[in-house]
C-alpha positions as CSV (number, residue, x, y, z in Angstrom):
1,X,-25.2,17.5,14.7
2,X,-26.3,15.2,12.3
3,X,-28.8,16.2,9.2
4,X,-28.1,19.8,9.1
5,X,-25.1,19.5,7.1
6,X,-22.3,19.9,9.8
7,X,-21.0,16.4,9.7
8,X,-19.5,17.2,6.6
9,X,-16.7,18.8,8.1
10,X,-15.6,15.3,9.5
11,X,-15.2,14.1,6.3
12,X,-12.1,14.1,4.2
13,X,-11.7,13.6,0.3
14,X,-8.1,11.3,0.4
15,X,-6.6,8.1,-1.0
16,X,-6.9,6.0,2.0
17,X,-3.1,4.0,3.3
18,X,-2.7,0.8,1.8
19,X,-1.1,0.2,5.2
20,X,-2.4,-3.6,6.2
21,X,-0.3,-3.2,9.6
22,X,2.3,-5.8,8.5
23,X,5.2,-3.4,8.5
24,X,8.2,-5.5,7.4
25,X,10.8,-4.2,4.7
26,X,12.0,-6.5,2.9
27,X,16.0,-5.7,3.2
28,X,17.1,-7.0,-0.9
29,X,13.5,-5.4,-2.4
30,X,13.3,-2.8,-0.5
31,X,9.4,-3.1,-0.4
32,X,7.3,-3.5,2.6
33,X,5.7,-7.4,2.9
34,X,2.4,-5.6,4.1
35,X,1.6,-2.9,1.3
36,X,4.7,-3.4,-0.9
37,X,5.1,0.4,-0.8
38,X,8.7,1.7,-0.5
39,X,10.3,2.9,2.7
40,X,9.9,6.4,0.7
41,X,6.5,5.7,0.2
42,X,5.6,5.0,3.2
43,X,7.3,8.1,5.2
44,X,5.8,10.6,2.6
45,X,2.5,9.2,2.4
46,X,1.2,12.0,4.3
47,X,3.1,14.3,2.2
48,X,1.8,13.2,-1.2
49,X,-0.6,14.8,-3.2
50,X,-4.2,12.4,-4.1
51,X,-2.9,12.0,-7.6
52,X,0.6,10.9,-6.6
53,X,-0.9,8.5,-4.0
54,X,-3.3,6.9,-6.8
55,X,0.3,6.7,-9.0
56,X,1.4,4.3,-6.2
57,X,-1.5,2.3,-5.4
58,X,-1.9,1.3,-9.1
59,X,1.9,0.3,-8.7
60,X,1.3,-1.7,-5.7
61,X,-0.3,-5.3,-7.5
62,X,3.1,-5.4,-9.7
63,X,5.1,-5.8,-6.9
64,X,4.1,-9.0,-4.4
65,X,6.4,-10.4,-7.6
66,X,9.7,-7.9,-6.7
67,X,9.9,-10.3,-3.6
68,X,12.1,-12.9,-3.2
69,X,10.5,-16.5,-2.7
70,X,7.2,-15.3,-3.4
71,X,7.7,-17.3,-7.5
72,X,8.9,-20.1,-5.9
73,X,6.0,-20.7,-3.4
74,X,3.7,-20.4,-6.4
75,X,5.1,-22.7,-8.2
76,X,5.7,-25.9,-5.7
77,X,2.0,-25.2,-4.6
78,X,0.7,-26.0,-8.5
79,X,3.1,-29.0,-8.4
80,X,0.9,-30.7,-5.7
Protein backbone atom coordinates (compact mmCIF):
# COMPACT_ATOMS: atom_id res chain seq x y z
CA UNK A 1 0.00 0.00 0.00
CA UNK A 2 2.69 2.17 -0.48
CA UNK A 3 2.34 5.74 -2.49
CA UNK A 4 -1.23 6.20 -2.23
CA UNK A 5 -1.09 7.74 1.13
CA UNK A 6 -2.18 4.68 3.34
CA UNK A 7 1.12 4.17 5.01
CA UNK A 8 0.52 7.14 6.87
CA UNK A 9 -1.59 5.46 9.25
CA UNK A 10 1.49 3.48 10.51
CA UNK A 11 3.06 6.37 11.55
CA UNK A 12 2.84 8.03 14.91
CA UNK A 13 3.80 11.75 15.90
CA UNK A 14 5.50 10.74 19.74
CA UNK A 15 8.70 11.51 21.78
CA UNK A 16 10.40 8.33 21.20
CA UNK A 17 11.80 6.31 24.96
CA UNK A 18 15.06 7.30 25.91
CA UNK A 19 15.01 3.58 27.01
CA UNK A 20 18.87 2.35 26.08
CA UNK A 21 17.78 -1.28 27.50
CA UNK A 22 20.12 -0.95 30.57
CA UNK A 23 17.40 -1.00 33.09
CA UNK A 24 19.21 -0.63 36.47
CA UNK A 25 17.93 1.88 39.31
CA UNK A 26 20.24 3.15 40.96
CA UNK A 27 18.85 2.44 44.75
CA UNK A 28 20.46 6.08 46.61
CA UNK A 29 19.58 8.27 43.19
CA UNK A 30 16.80 6.79 42.42
CA UNK A 31 17.62 7.17 38.63
CA UNK A 32 17.87 4.49 36.12
CA UNK A 33 21.95 3.94 34.96
CA UNK A 34 20.45 3.48 31.29
CA UNK A 35 18.15 6.63 30.63
CA UNK A 36 18.51 8.32 34.07
CA UNK A 37 14.70 8.64 34.07
CA UNK A 38 12.98 8.02 37.39
CA UNK A 39 11.22 4.83 38.35
CA UNK A 40 8.02 7.35 37.90
CA UNK A 41 9.20 8.17 34.66
CA UNK A 42 9.70 5.28 33.40
CA UNK A 43 6.13 3.45 34.42
CA UNK A 44 4.23 6.57 33.13
CA UNK A 45 6.03 7.02 30.02
CA UNK A 46 3.20 5.75 28.14
CA UNK A 47 0.92 7.83 30.04
CA UNK A 48 2.60 11.18 29.44
CA UNK A 49 1.60 13.77 27.22
CA UNK A 50 4.51 14.83 24.14
CA UNK A 51 5.11 17.98 26.02
CA UNK A 52 5.63 16.38 29.35
CA UNK A 53 7.86 13.70 27.79
CA UNK A 54 10.11 16.60 26.00
CA UNK A 55 10.10 18.21 29.90
CA UNK A 56 11.97 15.03 30.79
CA UNK A 57 14.24 14.36 28.02
CA UNK A 58 15.68 17.92 28.36
CA UNK A 59 16.17 16.84 32.17
CA UNK A 60 17.90 13.76 31.29
CA UNK A 61 21.83 15.22 30.40
CA UNK A 62 21.76 16.90 34.09
CA UNK A 63 21.53 13.79 35.67
CA UNK A 64 24.51 11.10 34.67
CA UNK A 65 26.02 13.70 37.52
CA UNK A 66 22.97 12.67 40.40
CA UNK A 67 24.99 9.30 40.32
CA UNK A 68 27.19 8.27 42.71
CA UNK A 69 30.95 7.48 41.45
CA UNK A 70 30.23 8.86 38.23
CA UNK A 71 32.55 12.46 39.60
CA UNK A 72 35.01 10.40 40.77
CA UNK A 73 35.74 8.25 37.67
CA UNK A 74 36.00 11.57 35.81
CA UNK A 75 38.32 12.84 37.67
CA UNK A 76 41.10 9.90 38.32
CA UNK A 77 40.80 9.43 34.37
CA UNK A 78 42.20 13.28 33.81
CA UNK A 79 44.86 12.44 36.49
CA UNK A 80 46.47 9.89 34.13
Amino acid sequence: MTGNGRDDVWKRDEVDSPCVKVCLVHPDAGICLGCHRTRDEIDGWNRFTAKARQRILAELPGRGSLLPGRRRRRRNARKE
